[in-house]
C-alpha positions as CSV (number, residue, x, y, z in Angstrom):
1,X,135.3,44.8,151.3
2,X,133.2,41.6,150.6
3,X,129.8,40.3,151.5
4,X,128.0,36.9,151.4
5,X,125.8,35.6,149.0
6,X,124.0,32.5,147.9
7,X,124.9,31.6,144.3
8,X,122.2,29.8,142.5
9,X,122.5,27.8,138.7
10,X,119.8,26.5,136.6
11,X,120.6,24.0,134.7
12,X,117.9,22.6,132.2
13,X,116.5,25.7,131.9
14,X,119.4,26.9,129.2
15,X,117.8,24.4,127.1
16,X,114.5,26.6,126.6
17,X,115.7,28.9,123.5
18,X,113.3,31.9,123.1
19,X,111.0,30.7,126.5
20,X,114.3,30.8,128.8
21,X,113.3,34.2,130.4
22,X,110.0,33.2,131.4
23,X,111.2,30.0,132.8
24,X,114.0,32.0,134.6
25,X,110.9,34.3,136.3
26,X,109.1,31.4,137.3
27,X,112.3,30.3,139.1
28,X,112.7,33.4,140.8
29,X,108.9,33.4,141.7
30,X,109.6,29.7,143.2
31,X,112.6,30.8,145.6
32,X,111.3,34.3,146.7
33,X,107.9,32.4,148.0
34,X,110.4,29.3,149.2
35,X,112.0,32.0,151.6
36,X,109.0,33.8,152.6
37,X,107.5,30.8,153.5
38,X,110.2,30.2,155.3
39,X,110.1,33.4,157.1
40,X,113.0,35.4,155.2
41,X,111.4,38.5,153.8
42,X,114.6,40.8,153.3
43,X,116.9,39.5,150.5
44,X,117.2,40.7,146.6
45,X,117.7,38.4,144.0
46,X,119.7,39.3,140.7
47,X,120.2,37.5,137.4
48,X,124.0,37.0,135.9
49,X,124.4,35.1,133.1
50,X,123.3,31.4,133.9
51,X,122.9,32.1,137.4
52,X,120.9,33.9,140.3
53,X,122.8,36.0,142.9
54,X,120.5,36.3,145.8
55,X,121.7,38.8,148.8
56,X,120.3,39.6,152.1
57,X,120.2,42.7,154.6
58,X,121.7,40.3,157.2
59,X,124.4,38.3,155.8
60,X,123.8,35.9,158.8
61,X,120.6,34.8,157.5
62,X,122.1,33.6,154.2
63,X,123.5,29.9,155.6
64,X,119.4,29.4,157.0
65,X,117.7,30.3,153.9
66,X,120.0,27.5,151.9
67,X,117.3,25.0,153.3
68,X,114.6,26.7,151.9
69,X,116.4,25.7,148.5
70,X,116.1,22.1,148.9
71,X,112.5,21.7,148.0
72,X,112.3,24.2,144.9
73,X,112.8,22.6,141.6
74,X,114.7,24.3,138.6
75,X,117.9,24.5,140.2
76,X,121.3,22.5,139.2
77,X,123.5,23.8,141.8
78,X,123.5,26.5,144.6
79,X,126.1,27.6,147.0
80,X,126.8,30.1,149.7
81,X,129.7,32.2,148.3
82,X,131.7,35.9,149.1
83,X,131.4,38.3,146.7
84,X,134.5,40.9,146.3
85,X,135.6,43.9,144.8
86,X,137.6,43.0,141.4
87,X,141.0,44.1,142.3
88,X,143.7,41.3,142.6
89,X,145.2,42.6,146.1
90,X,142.2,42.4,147.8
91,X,141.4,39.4,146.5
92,X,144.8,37.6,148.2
93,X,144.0,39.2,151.2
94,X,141.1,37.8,151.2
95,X,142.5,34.2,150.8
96,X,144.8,35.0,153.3
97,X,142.3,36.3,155.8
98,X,139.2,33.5,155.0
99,X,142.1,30.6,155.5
100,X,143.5,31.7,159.0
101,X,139.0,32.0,159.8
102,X,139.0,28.6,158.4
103,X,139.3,25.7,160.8
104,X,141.8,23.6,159.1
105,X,140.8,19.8,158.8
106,X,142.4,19.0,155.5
107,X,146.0,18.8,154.4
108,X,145.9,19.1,150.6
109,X,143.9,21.7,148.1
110,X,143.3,23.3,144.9
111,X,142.0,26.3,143.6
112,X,139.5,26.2,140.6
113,X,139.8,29.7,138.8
114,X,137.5,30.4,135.8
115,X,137.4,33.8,134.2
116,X,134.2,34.7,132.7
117,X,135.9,38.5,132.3
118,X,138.8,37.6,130.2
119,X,140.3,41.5,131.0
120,X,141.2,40.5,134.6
121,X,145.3,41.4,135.1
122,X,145.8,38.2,135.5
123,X,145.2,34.6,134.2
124,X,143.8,31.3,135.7
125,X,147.0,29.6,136.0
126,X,148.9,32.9,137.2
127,X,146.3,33.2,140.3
128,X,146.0,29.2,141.4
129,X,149.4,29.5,141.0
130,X,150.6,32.4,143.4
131,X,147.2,31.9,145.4
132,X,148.4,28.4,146.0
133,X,151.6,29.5,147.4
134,X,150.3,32.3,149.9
135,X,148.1,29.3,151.6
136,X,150.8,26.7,150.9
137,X,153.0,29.9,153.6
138,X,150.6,30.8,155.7
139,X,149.2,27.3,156.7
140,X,151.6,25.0,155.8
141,X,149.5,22.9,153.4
142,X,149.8,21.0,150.0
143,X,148.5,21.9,146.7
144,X,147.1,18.3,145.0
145,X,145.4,19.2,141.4
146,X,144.6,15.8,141.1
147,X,142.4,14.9,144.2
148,X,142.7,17.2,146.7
149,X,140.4,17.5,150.0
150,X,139.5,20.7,149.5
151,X,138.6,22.9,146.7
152,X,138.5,27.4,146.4
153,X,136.8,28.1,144.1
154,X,136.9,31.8,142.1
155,X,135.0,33.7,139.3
156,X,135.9,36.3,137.9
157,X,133.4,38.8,136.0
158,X,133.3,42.1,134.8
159,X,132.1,43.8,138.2
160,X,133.0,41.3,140.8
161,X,134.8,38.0,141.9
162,X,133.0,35.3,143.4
163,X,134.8,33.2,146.2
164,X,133.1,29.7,147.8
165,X,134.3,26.2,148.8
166,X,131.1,24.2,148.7
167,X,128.6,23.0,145.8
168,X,125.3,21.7,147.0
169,X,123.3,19.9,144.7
170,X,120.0,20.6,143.5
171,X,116.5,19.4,142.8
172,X,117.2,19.9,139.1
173,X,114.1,20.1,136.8
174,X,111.6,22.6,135.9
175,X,110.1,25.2,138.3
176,X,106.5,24.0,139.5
177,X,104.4,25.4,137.3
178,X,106.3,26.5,134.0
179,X,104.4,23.2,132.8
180,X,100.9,23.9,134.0
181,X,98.8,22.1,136.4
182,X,98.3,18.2,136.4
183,X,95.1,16.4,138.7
184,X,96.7,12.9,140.1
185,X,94.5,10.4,141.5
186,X,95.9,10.1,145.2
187,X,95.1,7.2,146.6
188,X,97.6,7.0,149.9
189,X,99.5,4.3,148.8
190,X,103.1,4.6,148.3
191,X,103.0,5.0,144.8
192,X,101.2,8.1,143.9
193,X,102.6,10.6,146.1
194,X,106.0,9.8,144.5
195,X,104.3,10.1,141.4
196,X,103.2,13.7,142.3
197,X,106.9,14.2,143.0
198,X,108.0,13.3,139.5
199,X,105.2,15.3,138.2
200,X,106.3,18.9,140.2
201,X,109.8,17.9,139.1
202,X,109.2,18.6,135.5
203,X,107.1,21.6,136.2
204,X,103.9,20.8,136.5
205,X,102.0,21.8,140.1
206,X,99.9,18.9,141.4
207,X,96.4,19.2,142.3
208,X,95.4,16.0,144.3
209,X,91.9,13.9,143.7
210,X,90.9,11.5,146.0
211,X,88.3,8.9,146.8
212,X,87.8,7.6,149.7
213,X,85.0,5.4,151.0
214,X,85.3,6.6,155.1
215,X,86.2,9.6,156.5
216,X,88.4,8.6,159.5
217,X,90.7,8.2,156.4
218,X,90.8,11.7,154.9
219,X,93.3,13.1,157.3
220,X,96.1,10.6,155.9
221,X,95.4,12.4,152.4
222,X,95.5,15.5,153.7
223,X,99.0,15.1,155.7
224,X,100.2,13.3,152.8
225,X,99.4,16.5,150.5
226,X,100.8,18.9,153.4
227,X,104.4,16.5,153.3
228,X,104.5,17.2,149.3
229,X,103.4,21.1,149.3
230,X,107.5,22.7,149.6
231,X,108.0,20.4,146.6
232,X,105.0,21.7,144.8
233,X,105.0,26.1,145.5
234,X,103.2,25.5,148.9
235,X,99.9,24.3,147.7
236,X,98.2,21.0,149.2
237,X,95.0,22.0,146.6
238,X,92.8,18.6,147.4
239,X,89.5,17.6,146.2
240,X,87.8,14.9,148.1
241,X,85.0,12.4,146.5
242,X,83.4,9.7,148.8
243,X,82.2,6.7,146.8
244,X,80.0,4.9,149.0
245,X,77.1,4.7,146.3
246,X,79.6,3.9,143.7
247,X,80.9,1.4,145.2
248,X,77.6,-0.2,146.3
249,X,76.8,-0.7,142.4
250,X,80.3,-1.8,141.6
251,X,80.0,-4.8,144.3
252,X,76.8,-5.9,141.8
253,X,78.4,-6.3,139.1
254,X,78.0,-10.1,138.3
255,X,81.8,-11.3,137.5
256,X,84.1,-10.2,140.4
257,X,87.0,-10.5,138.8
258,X,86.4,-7.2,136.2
259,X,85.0,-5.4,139.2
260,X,88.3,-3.3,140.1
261,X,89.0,-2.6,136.5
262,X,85.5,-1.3,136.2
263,X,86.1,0.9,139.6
264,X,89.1,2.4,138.1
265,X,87.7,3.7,134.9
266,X,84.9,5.3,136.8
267,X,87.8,6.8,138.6
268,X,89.3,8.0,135.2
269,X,86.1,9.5,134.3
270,X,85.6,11.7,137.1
271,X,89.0,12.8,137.1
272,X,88.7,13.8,133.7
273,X,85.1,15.3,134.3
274,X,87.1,17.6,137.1
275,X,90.0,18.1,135.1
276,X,88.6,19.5,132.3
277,X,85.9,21.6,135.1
278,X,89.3,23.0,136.4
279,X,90.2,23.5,133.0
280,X,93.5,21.0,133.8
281,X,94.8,19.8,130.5
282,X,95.9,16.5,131.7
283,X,95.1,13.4,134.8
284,X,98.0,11.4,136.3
285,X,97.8,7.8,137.9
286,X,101.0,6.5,139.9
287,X,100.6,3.0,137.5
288,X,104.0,1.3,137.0
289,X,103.9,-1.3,134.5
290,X,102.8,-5.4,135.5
291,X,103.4,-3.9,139.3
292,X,99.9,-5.4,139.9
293,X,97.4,-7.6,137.8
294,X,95.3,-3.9,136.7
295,X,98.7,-2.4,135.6
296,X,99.3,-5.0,132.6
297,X,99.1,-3.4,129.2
298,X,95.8,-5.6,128.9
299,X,94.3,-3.7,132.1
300,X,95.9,0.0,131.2
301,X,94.5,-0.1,128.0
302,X,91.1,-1.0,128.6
303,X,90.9,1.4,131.7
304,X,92.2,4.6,129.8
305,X,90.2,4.0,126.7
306,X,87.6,5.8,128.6
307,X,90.0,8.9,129.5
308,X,89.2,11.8,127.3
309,X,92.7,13.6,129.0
310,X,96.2,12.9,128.3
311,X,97.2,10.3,130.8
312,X,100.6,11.0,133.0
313,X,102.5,8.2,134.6
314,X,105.6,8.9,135.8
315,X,106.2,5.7,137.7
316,X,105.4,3.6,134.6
317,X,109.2,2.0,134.2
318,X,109.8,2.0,138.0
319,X,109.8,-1.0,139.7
320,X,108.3,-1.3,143.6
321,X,112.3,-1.0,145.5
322,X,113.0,2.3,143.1
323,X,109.6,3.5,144.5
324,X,109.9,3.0,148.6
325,X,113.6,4.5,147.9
326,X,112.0,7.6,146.4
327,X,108.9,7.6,148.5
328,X,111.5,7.4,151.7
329,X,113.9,10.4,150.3
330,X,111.0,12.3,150.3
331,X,109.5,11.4,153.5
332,X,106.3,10.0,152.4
333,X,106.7,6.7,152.4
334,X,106.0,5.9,157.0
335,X,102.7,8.5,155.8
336,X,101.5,5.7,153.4
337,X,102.3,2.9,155.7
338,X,100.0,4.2,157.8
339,X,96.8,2.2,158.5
340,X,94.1,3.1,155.4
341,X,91.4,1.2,153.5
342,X,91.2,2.4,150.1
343,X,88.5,2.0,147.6
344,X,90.6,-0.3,145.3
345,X,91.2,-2.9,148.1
346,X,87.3,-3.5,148.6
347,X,87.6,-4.8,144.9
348,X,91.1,-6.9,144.8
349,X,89.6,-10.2,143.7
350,X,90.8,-13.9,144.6
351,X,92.4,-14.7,141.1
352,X,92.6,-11.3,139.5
353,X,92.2,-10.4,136.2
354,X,95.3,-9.4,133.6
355,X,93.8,-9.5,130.4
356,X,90.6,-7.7,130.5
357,X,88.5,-7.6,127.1
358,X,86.8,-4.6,126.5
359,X,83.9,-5.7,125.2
360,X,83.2,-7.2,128.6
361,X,83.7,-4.4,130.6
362,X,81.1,-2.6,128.7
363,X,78.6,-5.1,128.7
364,X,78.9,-5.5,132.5
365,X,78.8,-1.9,132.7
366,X,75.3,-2.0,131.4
367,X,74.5,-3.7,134.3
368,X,74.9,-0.2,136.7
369,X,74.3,2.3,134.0
């Protein structure tokens, strides 16, 4: 007898010493809301080792719910996989049985035998090798250790054997939020919602902050948060913040130039003012360094020295062709394209400014406070 299962390995998380387990829950948390979400109520998931065995009432439902692993973070590697009794004959019938199902498009193979129960009757090499030979009979193939077009792969443990043919690669990273919450600054570029990304990759779930000067443009925030809610457990959690006064006194302020550098650490201290109302421990821009005349050093410095937050920015060391490439794997990047005046355009002066001093920012911020 043998059923399907989808195996599923975490791969940072054995770094995480005495916190592992709780990591390892939020994980599970992550994929059984992934697969409700996705309308799959009836599966069980079990840990083993560094790995989750997830099984479902119908085994036919197990190849549809790999999608709903795609967008969860905190996995290495996942597979759909056969799980069998632990008794050698039945394991070669198997083989035999699973190869004749198999439509045969490939000429050479391997099998790749680990043995995590070191009791089994037999040893690695003893299986690939008389394995090898009952496919090598029956359908006339190859064996090629070297590079071979297809790969079995077994595991043996104490209570089972584990049987599958095709890794699929993970999100890696964290589980969304094992690293608390984090409030970007959205602004429907291209930049920031890949930020986001980076941000629910390494654990943290994203709550978005946006300001906008008209309204006709709040639905392109709002479908940019819905594209990024799989990545980040299902939650598009938006605040939105017209600035129509604020940027009324901005366009006063006597030298144009400092006037978007000015904007943005009004920005920063709302954010903050929010964050810490939320009781969010950190803020995140999607900044990447000299991208832009207010991303120098010069301009970063001056506009974070009013933060009173840690300051994430994941993009900081990407350049602008890393960031479409992202922002188009993810499928935000036609969503950002999209027609949209932001605040910080009103403000994007005719020779801009790249070394700000901050001694004039704050006297000219005198002039509106």
């Amino acid at each position: 007898m043998y059923k399907k299962c989808l195996i599923i390995r975490y791969g940072e998380l054995f770094l995480k010493g005495k916190n592992r387990n709780d990591f390892i829950q939020k994980l599970v948390a992550n994929i059984t809301l992934a697969f409700q979400k996705n309308n799959f109520p009836n599966f069980n998931i079990k840990k083993l080792s560094d790995q989750l065995i997830v099984t479902a009432e119908n085994d036919e439902e197990l190849p549809k719910m790999i999608s709903s692993l795609n967008k969860v973070f905190g996995i290495s590697v996942f597979y759909l996989a056969y799980q069998l009794e632990k008794d050698c004959e039945k394991l070669y019938n198997f083989v035999k049985e699973i190869t004749n199902y198999y439509q045969i498009n490939f000429t050479t193979f391997k099998f790749d035998i680990s043995r995590s129960d070191k009791t089994f009757v037999k040893n690695s090499l003893t299986l690939q090798k008389e394995l090898g030979e009952i496919i090598t009979q029956e359908q006339g193939l190859k064996v090629n250790l070297s590079s071979p077009e297809k790969t079995f792969y077994i595991r043996i443990y104490r209570n089972f054997i584990i049987f599958f043919t095709e890794k699929i690669k993970g999100l890696g990273g964290l589980p969304v939020g094992s690293s608390g919450k984090v409030l970007l600054l959205l602004s429907g570029g291209i930049d920031s919602p890949v930020a986001a990304y980076q941000l629910m990759k390494r654990g943290s779930e994203v709550i978005y902050y946006h300001f906008y000067q008209q309204k006709e443009g709040q639905e392109k925030i709002f479908k940019l948060a819905e594209k990024l809610s799989p990545y980040n457990n299902y939650s598009n959690n938006t605040c939105l913040v017209g600035t129509q006064t604020l940027l009324t006194e901005i366009s006063h302020i006597s030298q144009e130039k400092y006037r978007l550098v000015i904007l943005k650490r009004m920005f920063i201290r709302l954010a903050c003012s929010l964050a810490q109302e939320l009781k969010i421990r950190a803020i995140a821009t999607g900044d990447s360094l000299s991208q832009v005349a207010s991303q120098t050093l010069e301009s970063l410095a001056v506009i974070q020295q009013v933060s009173s937050l840690i300051i994430l920015q994941p993009l900081i060391s990407y350049d602008k062709n890393e960031i479409i490439t992202e922002a188009q794997r993810i499928g935000t990047y036609d969503l950002s394209l999209s027609k949209y005046e932001d605040c910080c355009s009103l403000f994007e002066p005719k020779h801009p400014i790249t070394k700000p001093k901050i001694e004039t920012v704050e006297k000219l911020e005198k002039e509106i406070f």
